[in-house]
C-alpha positions in Angstrom: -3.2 -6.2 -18.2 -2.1 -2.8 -17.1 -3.3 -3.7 -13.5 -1.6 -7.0 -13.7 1.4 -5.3 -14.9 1.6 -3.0 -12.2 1.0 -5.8 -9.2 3.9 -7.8 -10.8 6.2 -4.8 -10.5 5.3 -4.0 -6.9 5.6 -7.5 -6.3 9.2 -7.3 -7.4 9.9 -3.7 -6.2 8.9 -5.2 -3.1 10.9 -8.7 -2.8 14.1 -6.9 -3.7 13.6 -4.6 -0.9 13.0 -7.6 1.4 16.4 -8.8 0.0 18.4 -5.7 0.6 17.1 -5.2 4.4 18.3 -8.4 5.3 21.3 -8.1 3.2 22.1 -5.0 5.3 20.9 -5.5 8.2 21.6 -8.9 9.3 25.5 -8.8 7.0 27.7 -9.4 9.9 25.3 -12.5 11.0 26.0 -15.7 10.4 23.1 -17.2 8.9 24.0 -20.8 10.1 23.3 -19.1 14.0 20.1 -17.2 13.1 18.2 -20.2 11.5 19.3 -22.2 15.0 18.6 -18.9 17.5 15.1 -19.1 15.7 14.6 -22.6 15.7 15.2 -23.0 19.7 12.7 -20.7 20.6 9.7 -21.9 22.8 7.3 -22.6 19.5 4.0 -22.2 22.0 4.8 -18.7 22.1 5.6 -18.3 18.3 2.2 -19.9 17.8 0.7 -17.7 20.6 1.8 -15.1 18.0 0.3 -16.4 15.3 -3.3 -16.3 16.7 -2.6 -12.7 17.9 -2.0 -12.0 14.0 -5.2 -13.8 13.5 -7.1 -11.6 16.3 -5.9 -8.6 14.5 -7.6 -9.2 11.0 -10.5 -10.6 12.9 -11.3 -7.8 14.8 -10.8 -5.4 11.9 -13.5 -7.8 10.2 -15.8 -7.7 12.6 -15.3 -3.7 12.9 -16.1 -3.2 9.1 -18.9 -5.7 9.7 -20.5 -4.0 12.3 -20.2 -0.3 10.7 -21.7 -2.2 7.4 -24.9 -4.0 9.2 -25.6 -0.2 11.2 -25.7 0.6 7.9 -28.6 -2.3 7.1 -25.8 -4.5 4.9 -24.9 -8.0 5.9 -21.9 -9.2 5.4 -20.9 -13.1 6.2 -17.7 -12.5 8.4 -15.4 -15.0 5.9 -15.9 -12.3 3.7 -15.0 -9.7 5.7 -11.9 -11.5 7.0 -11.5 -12.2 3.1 -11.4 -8.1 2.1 -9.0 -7.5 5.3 -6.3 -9.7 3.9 -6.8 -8.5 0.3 -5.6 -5.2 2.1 -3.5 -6.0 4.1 -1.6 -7.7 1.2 -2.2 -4.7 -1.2 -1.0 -2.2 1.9 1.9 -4.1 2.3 3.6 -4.1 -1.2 2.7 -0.2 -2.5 4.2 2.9 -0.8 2.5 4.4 2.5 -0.2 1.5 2.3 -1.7 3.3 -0.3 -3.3 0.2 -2.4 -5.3 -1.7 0.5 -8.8 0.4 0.9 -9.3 0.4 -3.1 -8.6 -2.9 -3.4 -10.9 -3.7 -0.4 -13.3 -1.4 -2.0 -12.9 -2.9 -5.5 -13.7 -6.3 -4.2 -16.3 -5.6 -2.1 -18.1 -3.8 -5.2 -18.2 -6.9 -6.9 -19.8 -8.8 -4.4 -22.9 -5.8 -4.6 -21.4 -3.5 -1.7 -22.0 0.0 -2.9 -19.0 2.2 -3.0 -20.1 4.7 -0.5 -21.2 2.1 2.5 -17.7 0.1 1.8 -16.2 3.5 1.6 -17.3 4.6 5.0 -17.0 1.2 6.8 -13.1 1.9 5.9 -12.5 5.4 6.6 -14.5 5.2 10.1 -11.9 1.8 10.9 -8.4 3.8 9.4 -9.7 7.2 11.1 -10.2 5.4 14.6 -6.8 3.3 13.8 -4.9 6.3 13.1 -6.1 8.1 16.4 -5.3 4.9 18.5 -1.7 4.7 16.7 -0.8 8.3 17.4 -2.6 8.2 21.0 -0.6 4.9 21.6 2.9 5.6 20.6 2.7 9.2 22.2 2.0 7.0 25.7 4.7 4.7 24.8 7.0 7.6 23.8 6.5 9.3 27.1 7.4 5.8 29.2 10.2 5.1 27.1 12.2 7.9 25.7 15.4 7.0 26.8 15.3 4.1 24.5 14.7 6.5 21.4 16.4 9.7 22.7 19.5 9.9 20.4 19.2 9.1 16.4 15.9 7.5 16.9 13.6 10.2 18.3 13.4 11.9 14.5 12.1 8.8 13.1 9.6 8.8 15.7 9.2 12.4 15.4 8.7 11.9 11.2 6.7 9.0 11.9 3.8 11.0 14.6 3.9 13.6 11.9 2.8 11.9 8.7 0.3 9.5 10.7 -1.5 13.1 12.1 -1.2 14.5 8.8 -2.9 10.8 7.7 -5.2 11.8 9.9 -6.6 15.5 9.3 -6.4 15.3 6.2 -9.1 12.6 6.5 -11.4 14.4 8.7 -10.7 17.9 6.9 -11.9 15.7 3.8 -15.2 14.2 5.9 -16.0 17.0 7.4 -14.9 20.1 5.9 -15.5 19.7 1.9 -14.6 23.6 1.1 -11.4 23.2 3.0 -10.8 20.6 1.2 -11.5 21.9 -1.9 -9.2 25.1 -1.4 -6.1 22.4 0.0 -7.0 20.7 -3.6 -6.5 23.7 -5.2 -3.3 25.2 -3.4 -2.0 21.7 -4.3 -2.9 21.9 -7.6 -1.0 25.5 -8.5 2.3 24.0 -6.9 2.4 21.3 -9.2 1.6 24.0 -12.4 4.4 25.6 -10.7 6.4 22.7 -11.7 5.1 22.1 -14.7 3.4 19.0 -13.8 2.3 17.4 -16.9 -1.4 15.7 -16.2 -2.3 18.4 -14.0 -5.9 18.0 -15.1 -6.3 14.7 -14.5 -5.0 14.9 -11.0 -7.4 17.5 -10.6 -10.0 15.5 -11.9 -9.1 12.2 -9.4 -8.7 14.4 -6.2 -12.0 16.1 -7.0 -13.8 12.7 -7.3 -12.4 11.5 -4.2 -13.4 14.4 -2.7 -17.2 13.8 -4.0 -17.4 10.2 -3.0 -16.0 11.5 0.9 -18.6 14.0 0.9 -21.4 11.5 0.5 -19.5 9.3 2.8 -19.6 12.4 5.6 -23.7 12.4 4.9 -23.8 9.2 5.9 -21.7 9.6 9.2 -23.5 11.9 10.4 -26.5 10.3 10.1 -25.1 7.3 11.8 -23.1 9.5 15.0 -22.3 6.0 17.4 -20.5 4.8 14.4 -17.1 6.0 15.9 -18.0 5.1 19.6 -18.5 1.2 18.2 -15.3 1.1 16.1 -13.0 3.2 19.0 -13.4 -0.1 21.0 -12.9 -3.0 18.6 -9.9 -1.2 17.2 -8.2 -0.8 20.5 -8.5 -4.7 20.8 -7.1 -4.9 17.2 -4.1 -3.0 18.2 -3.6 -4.7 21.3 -3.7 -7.8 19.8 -0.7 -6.7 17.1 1.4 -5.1 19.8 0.6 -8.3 22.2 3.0 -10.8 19.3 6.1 -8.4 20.2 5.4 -9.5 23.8 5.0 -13.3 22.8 8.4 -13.0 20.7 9.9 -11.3 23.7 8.4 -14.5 26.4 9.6 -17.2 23.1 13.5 -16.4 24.1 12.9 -17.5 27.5 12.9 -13.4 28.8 10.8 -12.5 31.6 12.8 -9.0 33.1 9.9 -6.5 31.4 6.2 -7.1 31.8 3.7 -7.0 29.5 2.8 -3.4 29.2 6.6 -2.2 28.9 6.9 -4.5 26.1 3.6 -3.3 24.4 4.1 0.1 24.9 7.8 -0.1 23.2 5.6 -1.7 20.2 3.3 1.3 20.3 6.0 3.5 20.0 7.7 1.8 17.4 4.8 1.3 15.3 4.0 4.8 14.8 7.3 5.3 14.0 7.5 3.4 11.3 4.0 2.7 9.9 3.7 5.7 7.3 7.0 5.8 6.1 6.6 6.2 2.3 8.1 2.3 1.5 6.7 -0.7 0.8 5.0 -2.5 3.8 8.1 -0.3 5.5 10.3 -2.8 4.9 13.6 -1.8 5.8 12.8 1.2 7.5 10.9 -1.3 10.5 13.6 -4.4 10.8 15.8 -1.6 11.4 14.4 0.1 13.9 13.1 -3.0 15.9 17.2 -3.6 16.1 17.7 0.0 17.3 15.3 0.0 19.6 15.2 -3.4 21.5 18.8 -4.0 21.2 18.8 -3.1 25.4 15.6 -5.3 25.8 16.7 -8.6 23.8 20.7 -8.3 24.3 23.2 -8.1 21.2 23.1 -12.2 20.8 19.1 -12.3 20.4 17.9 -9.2 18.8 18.3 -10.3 15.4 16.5 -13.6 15.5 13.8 -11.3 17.9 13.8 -9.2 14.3 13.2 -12.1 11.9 10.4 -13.5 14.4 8.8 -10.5 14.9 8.0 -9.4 11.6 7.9 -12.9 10.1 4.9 -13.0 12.1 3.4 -9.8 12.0 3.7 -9.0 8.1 5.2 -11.5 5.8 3.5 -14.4 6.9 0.4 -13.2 6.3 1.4 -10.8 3.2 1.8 -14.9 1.5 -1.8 -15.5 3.0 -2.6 -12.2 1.7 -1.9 -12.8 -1.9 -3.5 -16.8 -1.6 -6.4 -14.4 -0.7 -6.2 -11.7 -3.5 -5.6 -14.4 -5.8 -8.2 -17.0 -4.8 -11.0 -13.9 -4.7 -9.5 -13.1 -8.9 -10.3 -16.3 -9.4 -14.1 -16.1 -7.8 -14.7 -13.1 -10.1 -13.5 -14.7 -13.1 -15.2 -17.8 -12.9 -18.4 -15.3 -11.9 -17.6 -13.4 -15.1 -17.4 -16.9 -17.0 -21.3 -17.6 -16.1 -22.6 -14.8 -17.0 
């Protein structure tokens, strides 16, 4: 019940803040002019879109696949493509992603993945997505600055800084288990210096993560091409997700940029939103898409470009997401029920 309770709040927390972003940012639009700027766009493209979404689960599948059957478990690719959405769905409606891995983890431990392969199938997929995020947006950063030069360069700066941060604190916690321990423990006396109440118990949780990544490091290192496998697959995820801005861009009928402008822009703007500390970033990323590609769609098209964009890139699939979440509850249930 308490788990249930806290998925229906998020749920909420999360479709109020999908009403106040487009209360905000699309108040001085008619919404008579955006439903038919959206409707007249060339629908191959918005379906061209679609299937780049589709790549982009489907490659992180087949990278957690892969990192699972070096490590002698075979996983039927359905299921993997299952655990993605469940994730994505999860990542999408708690703050700074933080609910997709456990949830991934939690339903993969049901189906008889032990905690510690499922653990490292994820960490060595975020890990290599984090590094191709923050090696992608600093490229598209350095090819388009002029576009994020004024008020937008500290989001970008804010948003670099808390995916590297993402970042090292992963590997510090893979690779480095007393440096981990002593961060743990510096953390730990600022919040007695605060008089955090359940000081103990967050002790207690950061400790045991810290256990379950040091069994998860063992395991790397006995498995060193791990990384080299997963570096490639990921770059064709992300390519794939920063290929729908392109097909948005082509869907208006727009053909001045070429394909590697467009995607680079994406990269950039991607990392600057992506660890912001919000719900699925809502808000923070409709906003920024209108700041930045105001110059590249024109004042009469950006807005529907917005509503496209991440229509196709996160709430269409956060519904097919939740079919997921919930149609896997209900496997587990009627499991429960047999047994």
């Amino acid at each position: 019940m308490k788990s249930l309770n806290n998925l229906v709040r998020n749920l909420v927390i999360f479709v109020l803040l999908i009403v106040l972003t487009f209360m905000l940012v699309f108040k001085d639009q008619s919404i008579s002019d955006l439903l038919n700027l959206v409707l007249s766009v060339n629908k191959t493209y918005i379906f061209l879109a679609i299937i780049c979404m589709a790549l982009y689960f489907a490659f992180e599948a087949l990278n957690i696949k892969t990192i699972l059957k070096t490590l002698k478990k075979n996983i039927k690719f359905l299921s993997m493509l299952r655990y993605c959405l469940v994730g994505f769905f999860f990542s999408g409606i708690t703050p700074s992603a933080s609910g997709g891995q456990p949830m991934e983890i939690y339903f993969m431990h049901k189906d008889g993945i032990r905690v510690a392969h499922s653990t490292v199938a994820l960490l060595v997929q975020l890990i290599s997505f984090q590094f191709i995020t923050i090696v992608c947006g600093i490229i598209g950063a350095c090819f388009n600055y002029n576009l994020i030069k004024d008020g937008l360069i500290w989001l970008f700066i804010a948003g670099i800084s808390l995916n590297f941060i993402a970042l090292l604190t992963m590997v510090i916690c893979l690779f480095s288990n007393s440096l981990a321990k002593k961060i743990v423990n510096f953390f730990v006396k600022i919040l007695a210096k605060f008089k955090y109440r359940n000081i103990d118990k967050v002790k207690e949780n950061l400790t045991s993560t810290l256990d379950s990544y040091k069994e998860s490091s063992r395991i790397i290192k006995n498995h060193k091409d791990l990384f080299i496998k997963s570096f490639f697959i990921v770059l064709c995820q992300v390519a794939s997700y920063y290929t729908i801005t392109y097909c948005i861009y082509k869907s208006f009928g727009l053909d001045t940029l070429g394909y590697f402008k467009i995607i680079s822009i994406q990269a950039m703007l991607y990392v600057s939103v992506s660890s912001m500390p919000l719900p699925g970033a809502v808000g923070i990323s409709e906003g920024a898409f209108l700041g930045i590609y105001n110059t590249i769609f024109g004042a009469s098209l950006v807005s529907g470009a917005t509503i496209l964009n991440r229509t196709v890139n996160f709430y269409l699939y956060i519904i097919i997401g939740l079919i997921c979440t919930l149609l896997s509850t209900l496997k587990l249930e009627i499991n429960k029920t047999k047994n």
